[in-house]
PDB file with one MODEL, atoms N, CA, C and O in Angstrom:
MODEL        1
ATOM      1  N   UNK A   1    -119.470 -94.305 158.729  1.00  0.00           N
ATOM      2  CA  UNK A   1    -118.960 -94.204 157.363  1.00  0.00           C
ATOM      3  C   UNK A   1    -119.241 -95.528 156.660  1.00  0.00           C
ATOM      4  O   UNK A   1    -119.082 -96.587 157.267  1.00  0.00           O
ATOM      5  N   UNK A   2    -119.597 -95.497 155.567  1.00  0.00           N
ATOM      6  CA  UNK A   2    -120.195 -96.494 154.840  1.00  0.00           C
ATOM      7  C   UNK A   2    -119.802 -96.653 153.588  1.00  0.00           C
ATOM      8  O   UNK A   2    -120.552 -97.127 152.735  1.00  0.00           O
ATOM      9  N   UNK A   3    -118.564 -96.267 153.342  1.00  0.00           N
ATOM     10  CA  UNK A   3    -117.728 -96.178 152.181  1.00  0.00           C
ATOM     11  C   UNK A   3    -116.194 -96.322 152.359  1.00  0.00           C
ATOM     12  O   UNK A   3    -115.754 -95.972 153.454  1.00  0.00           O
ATOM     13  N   UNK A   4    -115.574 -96.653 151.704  1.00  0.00           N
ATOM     14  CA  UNK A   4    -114.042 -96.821 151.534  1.00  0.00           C
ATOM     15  C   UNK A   4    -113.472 -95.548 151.871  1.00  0.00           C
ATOM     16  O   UNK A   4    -114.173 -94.578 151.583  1.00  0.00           O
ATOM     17  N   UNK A   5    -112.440 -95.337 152.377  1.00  0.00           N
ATOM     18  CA  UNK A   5    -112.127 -94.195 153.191  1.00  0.00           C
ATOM     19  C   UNK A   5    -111.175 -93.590 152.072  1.00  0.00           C
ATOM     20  O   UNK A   5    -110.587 -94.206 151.183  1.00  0.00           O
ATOM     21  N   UNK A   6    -111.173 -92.214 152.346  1.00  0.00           N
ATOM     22  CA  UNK A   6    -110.710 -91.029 151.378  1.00  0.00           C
ATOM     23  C   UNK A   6    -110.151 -90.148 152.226  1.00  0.00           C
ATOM     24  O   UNK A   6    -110.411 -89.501 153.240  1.00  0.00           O
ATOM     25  N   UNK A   7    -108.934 -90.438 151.132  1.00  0.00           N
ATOM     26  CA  UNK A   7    -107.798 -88.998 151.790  1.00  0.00           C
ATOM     27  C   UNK A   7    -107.618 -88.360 150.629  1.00  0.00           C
ATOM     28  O   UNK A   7    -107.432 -88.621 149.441  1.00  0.00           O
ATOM     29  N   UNK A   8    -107.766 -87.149 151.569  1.00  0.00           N
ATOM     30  CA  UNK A   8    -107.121 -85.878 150.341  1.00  0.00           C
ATOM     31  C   UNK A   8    -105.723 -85.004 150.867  1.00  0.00           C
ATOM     32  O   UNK A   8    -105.836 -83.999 151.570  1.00  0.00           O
ATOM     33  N   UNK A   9    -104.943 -85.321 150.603  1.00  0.00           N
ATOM     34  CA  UNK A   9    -103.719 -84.413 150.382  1.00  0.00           C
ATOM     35  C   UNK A   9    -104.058 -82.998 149.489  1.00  0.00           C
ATOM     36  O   UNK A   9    -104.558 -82.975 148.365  1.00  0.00           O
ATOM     37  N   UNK A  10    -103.605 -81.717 150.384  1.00  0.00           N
ATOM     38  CA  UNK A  10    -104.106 -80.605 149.760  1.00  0.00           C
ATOM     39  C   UNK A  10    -103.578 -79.005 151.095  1.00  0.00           C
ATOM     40  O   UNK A  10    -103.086 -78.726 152.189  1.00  0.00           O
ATOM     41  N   UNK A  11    -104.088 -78.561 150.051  1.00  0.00           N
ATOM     42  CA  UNK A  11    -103.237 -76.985 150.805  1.00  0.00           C
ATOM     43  C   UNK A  11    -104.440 -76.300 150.916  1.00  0.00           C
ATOM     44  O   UNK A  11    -105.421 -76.581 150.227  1.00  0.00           O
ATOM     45  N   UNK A  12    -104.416 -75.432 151.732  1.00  0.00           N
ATOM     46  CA  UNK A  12    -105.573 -74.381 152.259  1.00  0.00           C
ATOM     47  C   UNK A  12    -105.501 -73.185 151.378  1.00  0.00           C
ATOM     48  O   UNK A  12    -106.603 -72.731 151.072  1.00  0.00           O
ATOM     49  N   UNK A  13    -104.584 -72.642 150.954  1.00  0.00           N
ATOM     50  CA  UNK A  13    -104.773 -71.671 150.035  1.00  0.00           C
ATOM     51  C   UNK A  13    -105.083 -72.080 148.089  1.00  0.00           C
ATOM     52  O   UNK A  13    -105.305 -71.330 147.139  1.00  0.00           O
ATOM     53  N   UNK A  14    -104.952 -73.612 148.192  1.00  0.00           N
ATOM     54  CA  UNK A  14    -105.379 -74.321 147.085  1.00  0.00           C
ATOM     55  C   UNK A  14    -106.734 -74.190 146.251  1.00  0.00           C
ATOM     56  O   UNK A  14    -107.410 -75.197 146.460  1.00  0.00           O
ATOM     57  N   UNK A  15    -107.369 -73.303 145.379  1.00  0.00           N
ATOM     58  CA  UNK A  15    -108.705 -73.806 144.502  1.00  0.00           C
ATOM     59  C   UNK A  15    -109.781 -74.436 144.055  1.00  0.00           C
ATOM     60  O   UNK A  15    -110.999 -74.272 143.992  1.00  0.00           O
ATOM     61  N   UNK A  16    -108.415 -75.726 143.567  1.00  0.00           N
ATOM     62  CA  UNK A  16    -108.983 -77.416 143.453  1.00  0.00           C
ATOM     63  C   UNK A  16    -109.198 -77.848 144.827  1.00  0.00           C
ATOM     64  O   UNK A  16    -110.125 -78.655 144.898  1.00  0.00           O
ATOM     65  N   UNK A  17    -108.725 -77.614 145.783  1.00  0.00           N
ATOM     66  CA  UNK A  17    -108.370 -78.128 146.798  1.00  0.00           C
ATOM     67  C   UNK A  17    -109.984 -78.291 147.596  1.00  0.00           C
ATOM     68  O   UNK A  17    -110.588 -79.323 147.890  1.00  0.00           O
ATOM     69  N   UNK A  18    -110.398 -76.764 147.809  1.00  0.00           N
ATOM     70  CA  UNK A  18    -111.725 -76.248 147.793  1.00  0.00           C
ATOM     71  C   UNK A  18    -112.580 -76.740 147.826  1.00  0.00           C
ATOM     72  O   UNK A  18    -113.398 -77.036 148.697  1.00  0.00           O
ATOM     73  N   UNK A  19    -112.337 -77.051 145.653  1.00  0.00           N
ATOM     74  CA  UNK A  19    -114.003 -77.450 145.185  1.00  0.00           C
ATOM     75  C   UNK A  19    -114.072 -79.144 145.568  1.00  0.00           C
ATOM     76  O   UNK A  19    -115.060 -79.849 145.772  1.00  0.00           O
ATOM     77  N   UNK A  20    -112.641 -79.481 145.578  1.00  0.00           N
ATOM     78  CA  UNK A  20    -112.557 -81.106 145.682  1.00  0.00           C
ATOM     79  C   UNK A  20    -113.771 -81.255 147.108  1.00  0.00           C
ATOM     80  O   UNK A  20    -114.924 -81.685 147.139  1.00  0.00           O
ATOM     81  N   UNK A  21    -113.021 -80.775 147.999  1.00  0.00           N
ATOM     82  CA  UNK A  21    -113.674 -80.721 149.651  1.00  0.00           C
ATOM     83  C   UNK A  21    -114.844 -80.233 149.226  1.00  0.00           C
ATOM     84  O   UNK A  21    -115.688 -80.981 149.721  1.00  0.00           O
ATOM     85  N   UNK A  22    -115.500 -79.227 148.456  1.00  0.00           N
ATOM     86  CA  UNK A  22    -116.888 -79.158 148.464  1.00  0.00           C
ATOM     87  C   UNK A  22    -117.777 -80.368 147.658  1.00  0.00           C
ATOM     88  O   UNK A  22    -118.854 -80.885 147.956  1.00  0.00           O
ATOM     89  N   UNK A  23    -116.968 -80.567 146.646  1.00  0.00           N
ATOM     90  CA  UNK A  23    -117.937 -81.812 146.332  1.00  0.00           C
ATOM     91  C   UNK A  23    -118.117 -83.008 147.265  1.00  0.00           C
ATOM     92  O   UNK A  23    -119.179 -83.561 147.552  1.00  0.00           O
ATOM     93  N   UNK A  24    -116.921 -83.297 147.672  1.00  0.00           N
ATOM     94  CA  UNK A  24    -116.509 -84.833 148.385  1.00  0.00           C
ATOM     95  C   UNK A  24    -118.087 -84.634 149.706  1.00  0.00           C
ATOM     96  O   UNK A  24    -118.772 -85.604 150.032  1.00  0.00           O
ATOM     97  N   UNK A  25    -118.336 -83.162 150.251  1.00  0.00           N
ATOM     98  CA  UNK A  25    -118.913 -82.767 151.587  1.00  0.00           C
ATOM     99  C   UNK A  25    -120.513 -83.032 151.147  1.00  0.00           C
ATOM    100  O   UNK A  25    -121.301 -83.745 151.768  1.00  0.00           O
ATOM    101  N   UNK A  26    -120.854 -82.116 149.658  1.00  0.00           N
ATOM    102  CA  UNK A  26    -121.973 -82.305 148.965  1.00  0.00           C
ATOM    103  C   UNK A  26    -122.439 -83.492 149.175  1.00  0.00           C
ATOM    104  O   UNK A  26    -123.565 -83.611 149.657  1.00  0.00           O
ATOM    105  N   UNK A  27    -121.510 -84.833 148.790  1.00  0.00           N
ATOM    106  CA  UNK A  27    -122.233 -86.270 148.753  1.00  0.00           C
ATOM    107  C   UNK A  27    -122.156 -86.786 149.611  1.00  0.00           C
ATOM    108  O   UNK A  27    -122.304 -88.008 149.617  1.00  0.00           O
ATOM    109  N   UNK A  28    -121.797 -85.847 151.092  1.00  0.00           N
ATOM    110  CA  UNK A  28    -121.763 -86.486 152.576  1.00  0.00           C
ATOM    111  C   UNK A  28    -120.690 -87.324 152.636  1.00  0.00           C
ATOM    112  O   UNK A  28    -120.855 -88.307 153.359  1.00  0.00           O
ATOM    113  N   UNK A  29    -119.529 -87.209 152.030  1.00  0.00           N
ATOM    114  CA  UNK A  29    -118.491 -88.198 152.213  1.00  0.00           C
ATOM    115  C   UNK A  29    -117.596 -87.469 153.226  1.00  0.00           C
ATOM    116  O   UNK A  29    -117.247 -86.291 153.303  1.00  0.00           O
ATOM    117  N   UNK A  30    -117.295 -88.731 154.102  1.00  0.00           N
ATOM    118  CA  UNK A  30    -116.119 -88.286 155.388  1.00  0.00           C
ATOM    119  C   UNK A  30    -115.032 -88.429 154.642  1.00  0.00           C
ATOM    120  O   UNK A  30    -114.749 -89.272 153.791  1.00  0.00           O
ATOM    121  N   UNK A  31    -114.552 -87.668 154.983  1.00  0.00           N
ATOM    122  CA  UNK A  31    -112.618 -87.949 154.502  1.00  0.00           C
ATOM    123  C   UNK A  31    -111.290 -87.129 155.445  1.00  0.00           C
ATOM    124  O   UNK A  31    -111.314 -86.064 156.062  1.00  0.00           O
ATOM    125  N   UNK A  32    -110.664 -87.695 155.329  1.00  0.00           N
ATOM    126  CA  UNK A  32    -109.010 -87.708 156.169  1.00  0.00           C
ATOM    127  C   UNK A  32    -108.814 -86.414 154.969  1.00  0.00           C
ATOM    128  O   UNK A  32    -109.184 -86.483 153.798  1.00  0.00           O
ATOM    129  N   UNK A  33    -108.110 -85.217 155.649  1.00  0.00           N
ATOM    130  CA  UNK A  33    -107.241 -84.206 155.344  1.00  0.00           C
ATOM    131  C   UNK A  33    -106.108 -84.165 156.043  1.00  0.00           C
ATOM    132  O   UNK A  33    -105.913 -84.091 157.256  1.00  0.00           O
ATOM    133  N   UNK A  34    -105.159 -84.239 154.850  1.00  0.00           N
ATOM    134  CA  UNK A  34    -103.627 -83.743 155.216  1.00  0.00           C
ATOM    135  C   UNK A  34    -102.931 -82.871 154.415  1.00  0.00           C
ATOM    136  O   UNK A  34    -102.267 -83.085 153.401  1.00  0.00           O
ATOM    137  N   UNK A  35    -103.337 -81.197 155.401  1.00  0.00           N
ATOM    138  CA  UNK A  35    -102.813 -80.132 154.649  1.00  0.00           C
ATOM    139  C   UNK A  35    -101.661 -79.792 154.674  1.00  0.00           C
ATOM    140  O   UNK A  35    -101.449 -78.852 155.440  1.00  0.00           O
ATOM    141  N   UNK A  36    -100.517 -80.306 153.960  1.00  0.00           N
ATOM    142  CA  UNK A  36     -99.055 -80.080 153.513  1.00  0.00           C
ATOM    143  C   UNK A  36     -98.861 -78.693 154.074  1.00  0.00           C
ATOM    144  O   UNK A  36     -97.745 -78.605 154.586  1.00  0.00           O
ATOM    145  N   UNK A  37     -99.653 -77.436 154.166  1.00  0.00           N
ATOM    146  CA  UNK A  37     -98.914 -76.206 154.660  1.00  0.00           C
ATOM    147  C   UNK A  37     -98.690 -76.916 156.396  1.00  0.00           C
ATOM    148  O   UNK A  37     -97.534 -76.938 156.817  1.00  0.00           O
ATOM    149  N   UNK A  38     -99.655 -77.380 157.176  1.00  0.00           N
ATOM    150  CA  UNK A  38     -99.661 -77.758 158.003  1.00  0.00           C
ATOM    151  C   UNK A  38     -98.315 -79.265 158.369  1.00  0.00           C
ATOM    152  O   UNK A  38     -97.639 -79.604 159.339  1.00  0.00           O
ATOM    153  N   UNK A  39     -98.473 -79.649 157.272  1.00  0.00           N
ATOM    154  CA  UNK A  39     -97.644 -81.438 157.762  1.00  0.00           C
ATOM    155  C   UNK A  39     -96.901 -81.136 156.472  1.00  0.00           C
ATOM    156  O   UNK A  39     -96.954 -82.013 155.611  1.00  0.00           O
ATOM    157  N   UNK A  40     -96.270 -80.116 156.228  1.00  0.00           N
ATOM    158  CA  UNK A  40     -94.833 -80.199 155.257  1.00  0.00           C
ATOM    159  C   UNK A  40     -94.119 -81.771 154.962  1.00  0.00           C
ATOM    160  O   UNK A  40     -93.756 -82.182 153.860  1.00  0.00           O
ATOM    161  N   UNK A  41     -94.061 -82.273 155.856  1.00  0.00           N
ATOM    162  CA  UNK A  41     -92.835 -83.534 156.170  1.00  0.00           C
ATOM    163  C   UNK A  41     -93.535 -84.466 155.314  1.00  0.00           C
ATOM    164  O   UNK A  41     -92.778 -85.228 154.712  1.00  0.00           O
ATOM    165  N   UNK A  42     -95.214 -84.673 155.013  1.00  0.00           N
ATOM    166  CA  UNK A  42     -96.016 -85.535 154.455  1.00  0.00           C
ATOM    167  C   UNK A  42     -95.880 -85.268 153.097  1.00  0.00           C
ATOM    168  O   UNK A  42     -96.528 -86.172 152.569  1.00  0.00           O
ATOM    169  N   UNK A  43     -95.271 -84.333 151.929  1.00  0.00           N
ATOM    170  CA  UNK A  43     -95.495 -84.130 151.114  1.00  0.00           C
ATOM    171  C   UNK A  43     -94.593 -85.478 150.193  1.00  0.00           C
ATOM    172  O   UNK A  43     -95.111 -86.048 149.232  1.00  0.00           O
ATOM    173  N   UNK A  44     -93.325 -85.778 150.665  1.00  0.00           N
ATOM    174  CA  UNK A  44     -92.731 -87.185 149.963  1.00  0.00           C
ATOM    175  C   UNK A  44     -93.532 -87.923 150.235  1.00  0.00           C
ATOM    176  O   UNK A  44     -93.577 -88.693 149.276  1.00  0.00           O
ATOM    177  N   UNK A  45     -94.408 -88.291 151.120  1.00  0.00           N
ATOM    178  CA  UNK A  45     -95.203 -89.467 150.879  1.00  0.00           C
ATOM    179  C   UNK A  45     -96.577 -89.322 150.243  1.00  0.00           C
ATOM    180  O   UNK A  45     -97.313 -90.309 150.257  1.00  0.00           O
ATOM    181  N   UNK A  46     -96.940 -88.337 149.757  1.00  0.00           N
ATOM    182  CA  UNK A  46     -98.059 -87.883 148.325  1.00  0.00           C
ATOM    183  C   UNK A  46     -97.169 -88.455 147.463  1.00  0.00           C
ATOM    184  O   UNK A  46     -97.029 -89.577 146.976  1.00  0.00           O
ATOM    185  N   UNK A  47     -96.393 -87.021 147.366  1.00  0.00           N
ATOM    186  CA  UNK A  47     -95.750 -87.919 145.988  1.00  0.00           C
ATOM    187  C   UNK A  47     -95.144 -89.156 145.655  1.00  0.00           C
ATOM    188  O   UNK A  47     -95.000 -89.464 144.472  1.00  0.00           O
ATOM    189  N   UNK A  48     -94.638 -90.168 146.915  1.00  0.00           N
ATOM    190  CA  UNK A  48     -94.617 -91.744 146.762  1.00  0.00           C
ATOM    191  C   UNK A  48     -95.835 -91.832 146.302  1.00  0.00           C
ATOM    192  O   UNK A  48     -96.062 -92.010 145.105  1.00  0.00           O
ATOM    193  N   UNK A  49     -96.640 -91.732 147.088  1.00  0.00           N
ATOM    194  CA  UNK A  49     -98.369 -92.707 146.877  1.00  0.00           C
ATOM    195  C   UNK A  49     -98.807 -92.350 145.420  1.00  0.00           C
ATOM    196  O   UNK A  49     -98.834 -93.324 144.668  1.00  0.00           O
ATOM    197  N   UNK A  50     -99.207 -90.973 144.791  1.00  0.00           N
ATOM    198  CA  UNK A  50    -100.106 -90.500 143.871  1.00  0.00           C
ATOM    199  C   UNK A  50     -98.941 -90.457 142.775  1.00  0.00           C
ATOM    200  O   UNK A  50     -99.372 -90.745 141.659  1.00  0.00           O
ATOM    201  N   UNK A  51     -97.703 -90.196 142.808  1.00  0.00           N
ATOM    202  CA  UNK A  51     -96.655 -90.024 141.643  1.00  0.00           C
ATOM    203  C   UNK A  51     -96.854 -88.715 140.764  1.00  0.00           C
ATOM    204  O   UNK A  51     -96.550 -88.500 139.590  1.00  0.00           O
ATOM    205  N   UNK A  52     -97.550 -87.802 141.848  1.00  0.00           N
ATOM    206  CA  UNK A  52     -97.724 -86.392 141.645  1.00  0.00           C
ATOM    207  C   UNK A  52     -97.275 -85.165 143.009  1.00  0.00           C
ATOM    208  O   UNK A  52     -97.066 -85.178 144.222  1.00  0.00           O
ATOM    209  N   UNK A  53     -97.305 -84.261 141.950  1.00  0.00           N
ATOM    210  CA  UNK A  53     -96.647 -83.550 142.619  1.00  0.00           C
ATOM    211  C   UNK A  53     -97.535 -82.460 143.125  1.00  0.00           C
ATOM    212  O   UNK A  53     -97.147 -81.882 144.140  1.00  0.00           O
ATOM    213  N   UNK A  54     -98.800 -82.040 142.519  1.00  0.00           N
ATOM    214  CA  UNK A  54     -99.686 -81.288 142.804  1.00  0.00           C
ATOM    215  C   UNK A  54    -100.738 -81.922 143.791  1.00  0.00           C
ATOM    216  O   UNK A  54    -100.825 -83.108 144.108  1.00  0.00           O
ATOM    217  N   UNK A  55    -101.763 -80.534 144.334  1.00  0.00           N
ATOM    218  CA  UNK A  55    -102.747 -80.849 144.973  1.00  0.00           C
ATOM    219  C   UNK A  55    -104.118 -80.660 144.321  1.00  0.00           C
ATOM    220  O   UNK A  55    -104.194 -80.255 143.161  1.00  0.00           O
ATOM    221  N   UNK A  56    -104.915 -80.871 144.854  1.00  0.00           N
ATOM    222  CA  UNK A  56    -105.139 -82.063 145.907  1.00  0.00           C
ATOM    223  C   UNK A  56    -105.011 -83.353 144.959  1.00  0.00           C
ATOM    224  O   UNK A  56    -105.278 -83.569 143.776  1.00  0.00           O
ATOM    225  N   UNK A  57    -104.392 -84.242 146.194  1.00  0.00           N
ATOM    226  CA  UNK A  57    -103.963 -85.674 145.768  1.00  0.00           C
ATOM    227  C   UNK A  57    -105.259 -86.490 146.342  1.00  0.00           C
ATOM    228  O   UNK A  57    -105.257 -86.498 147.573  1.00  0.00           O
ATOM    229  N   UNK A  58    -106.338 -87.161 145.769  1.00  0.00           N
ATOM    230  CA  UNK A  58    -107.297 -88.218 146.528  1.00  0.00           C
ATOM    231  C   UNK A  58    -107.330 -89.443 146.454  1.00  0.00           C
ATOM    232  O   UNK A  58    -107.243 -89.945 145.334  1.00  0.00           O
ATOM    233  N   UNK A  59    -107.452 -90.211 147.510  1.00  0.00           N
ATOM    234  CA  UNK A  59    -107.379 -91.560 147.403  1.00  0.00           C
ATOM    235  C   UNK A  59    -109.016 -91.810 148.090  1.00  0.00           C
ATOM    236  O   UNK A  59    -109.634 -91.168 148.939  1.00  0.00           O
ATOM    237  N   UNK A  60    -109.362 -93.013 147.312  1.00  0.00           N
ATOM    238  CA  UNK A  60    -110.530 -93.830 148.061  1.00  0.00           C
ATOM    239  C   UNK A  60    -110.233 -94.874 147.945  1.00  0.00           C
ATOM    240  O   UNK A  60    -110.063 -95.471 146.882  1.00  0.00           O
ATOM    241  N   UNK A  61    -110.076 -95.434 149.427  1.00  0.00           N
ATOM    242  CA  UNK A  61    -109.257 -96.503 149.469  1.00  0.00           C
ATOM    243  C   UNK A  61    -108.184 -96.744 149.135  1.00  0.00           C
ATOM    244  O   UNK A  61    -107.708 -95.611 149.060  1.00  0.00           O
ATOM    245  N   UNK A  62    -107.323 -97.492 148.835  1.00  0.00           N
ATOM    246  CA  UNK A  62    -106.086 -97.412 148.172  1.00  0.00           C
ATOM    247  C   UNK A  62    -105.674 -97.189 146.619  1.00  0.00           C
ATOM    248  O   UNK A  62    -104.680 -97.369 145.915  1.00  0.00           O
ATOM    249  N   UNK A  63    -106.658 -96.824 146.517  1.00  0.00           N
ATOM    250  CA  UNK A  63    -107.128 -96.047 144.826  1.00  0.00           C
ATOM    251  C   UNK A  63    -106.446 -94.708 144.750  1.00  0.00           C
ATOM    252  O   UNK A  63    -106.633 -93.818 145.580  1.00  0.00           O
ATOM    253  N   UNK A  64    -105.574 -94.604 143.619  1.00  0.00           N
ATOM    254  CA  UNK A  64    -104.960 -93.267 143.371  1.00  0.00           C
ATOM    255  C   UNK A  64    -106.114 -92.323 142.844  1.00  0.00           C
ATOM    256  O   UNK A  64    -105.480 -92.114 141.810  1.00  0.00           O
ATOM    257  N   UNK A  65    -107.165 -91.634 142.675  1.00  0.00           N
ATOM    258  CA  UNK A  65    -107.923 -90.896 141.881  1.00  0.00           C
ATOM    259  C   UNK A  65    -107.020 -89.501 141.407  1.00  0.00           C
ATOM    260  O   UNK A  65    -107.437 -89.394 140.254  1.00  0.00           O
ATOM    261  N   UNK A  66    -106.455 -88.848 141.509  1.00  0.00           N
ATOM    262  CA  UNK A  66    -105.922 -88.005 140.951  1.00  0.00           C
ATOM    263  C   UNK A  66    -106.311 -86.497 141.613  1.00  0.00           C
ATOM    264  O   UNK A  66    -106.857 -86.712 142.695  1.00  0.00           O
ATOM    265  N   UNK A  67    -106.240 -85.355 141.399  1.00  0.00           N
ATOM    266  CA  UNK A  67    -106.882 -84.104 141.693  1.00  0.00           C
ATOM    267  C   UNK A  67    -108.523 -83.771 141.314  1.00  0.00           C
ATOM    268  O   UNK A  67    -109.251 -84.738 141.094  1.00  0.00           O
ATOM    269  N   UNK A  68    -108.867 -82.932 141.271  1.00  0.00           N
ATOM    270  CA  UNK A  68    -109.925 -82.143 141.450  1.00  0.00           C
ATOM    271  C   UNK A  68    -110.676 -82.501 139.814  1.00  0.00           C
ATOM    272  O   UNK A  68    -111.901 -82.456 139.695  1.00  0.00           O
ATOM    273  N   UNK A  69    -109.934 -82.784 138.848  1.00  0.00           N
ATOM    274  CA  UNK A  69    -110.319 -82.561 137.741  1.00  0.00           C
ATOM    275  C   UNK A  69    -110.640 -83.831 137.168  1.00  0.00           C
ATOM    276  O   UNK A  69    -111.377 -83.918 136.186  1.00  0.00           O
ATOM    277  N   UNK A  70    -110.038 -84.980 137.822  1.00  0.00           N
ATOM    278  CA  UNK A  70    -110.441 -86.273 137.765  1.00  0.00           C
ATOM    279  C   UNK A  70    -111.451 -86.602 138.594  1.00  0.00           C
ATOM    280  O   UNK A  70    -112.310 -87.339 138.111  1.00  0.00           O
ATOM    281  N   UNK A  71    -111.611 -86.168 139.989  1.00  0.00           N
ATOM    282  CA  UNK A  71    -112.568 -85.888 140.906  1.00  0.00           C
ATOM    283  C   UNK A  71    -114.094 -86.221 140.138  1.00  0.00           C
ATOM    284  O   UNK A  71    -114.840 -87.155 139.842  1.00  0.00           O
ATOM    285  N   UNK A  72    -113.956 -84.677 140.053  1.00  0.00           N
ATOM    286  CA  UNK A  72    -115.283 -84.186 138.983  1.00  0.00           C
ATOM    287  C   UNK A  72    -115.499 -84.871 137.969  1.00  0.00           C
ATOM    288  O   UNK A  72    -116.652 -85.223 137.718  1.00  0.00           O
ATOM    289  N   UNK A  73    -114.666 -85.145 137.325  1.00  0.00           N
ATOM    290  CA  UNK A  73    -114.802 -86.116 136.015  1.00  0.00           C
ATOM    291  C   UNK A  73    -115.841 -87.532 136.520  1.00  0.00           C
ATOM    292  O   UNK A  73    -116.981 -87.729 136.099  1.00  0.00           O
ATOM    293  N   UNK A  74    -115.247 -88.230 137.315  1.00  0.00           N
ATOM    294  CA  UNK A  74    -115.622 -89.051 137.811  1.00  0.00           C
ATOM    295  C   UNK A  74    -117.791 -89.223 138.116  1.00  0.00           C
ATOM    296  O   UNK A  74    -118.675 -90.003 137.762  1.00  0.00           O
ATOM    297  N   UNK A  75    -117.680 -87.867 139.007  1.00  0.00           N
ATOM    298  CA  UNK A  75    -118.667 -87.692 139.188  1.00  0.00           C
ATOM    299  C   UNK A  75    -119.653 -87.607 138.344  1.00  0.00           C
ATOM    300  O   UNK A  75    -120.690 -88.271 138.374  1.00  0.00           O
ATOM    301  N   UNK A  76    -119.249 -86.513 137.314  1.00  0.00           N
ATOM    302  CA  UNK A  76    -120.042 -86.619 135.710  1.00  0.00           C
ATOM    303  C   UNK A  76    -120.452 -87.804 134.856  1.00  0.00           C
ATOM    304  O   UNK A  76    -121.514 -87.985 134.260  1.00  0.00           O
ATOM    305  N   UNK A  77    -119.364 -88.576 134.930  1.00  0.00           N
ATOM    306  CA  UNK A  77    -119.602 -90.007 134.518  1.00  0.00           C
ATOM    307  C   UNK A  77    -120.253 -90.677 135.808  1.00  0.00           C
ATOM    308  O   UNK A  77    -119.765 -91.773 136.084  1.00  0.00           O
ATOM    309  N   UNK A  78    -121.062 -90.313 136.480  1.00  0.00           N
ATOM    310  CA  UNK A  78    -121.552 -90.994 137.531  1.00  0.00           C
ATOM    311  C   UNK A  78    -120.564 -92.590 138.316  1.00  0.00           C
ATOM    312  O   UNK A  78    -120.941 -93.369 139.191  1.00  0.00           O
ATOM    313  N   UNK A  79    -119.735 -92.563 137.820  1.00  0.00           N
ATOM    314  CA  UNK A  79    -118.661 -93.702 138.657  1.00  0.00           C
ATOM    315  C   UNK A  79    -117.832 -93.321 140.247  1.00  0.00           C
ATOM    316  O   UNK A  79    -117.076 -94.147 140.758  1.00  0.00           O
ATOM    317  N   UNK A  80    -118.112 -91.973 140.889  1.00  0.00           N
ATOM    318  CA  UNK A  80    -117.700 -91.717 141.974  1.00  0.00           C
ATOM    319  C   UNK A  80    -118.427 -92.152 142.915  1.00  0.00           C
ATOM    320  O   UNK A  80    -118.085 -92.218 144.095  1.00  0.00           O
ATOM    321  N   UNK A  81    -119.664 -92.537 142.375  1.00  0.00           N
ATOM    322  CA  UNK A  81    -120.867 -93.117 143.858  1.00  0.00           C
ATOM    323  C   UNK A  81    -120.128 -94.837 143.777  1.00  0.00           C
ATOM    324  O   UNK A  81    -119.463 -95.341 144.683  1.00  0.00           O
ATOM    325  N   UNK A  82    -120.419 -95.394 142.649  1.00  0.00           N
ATOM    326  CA  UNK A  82    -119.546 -96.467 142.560  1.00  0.00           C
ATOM    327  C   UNK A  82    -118.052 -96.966 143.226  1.00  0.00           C
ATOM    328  O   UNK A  82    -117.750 -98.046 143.734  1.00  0.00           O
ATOM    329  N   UNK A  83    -117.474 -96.080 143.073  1.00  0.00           N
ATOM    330  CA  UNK A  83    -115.868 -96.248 143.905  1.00  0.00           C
ATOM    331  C   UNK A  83    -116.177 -96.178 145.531  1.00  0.00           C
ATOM    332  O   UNK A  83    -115.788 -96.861 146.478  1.00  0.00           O
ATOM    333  N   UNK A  84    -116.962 -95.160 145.429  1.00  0.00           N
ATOM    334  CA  UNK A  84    -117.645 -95.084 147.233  1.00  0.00           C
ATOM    335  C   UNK A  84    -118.063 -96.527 147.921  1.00  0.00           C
ATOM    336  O   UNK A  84    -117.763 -96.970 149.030  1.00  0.00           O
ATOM    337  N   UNK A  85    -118.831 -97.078 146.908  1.00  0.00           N
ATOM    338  CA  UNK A  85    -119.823 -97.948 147.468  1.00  0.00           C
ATOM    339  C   UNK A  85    -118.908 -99.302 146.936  1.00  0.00           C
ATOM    340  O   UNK A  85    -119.562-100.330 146.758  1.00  0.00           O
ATOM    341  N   UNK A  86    -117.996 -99.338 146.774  1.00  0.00           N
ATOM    342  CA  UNK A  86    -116.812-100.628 146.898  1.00  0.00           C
ATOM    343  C   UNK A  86    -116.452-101.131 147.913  1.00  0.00           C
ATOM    344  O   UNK A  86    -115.614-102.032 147.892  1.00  0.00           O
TER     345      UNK A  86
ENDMDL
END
């Protein structure tokens, strides 16, 4: 791995959750999953970390990025290869 490490907080029956994991996979990025249906007990500490309550929650590095829609955003503005390569 050759990038700042990324967690996604997120649920399996989730949407965003999905496309987040399909993009993040697209640009070959490894990342830590912690699916709340699975690790219930982890969900107060999303919402400590991200100060949200929805999924998916992503971090790169200790960077809050937000869900799926900031995700993408990111990418469009070409600044997600950038945060990677920090």
């Amino acid at each position: 791995m050759d990038h700042p490490p990324v967690l996604m907080y997120s649920k399996r029956s989730c949407p965003f959750c999905v496309r987040a994991k399909a993009l993040l996979q697209s640009k070959g990025v490894e990342f830590e999953e912690i699916d709340l249906i699975i690790e219930p007990e982890r969900r107060d500490e999303m919402i400590r970390r991200a100060g949200a309550r929805t999924v998916p929650q992503i971090f790169i590095g200790d960077q809050p990025i937000g869900g799926y829609d900031e995700l993408s955003a990111l990418e469009r503005d070409g600044r997600l290869d950038q945060l990677l390569a920090a």
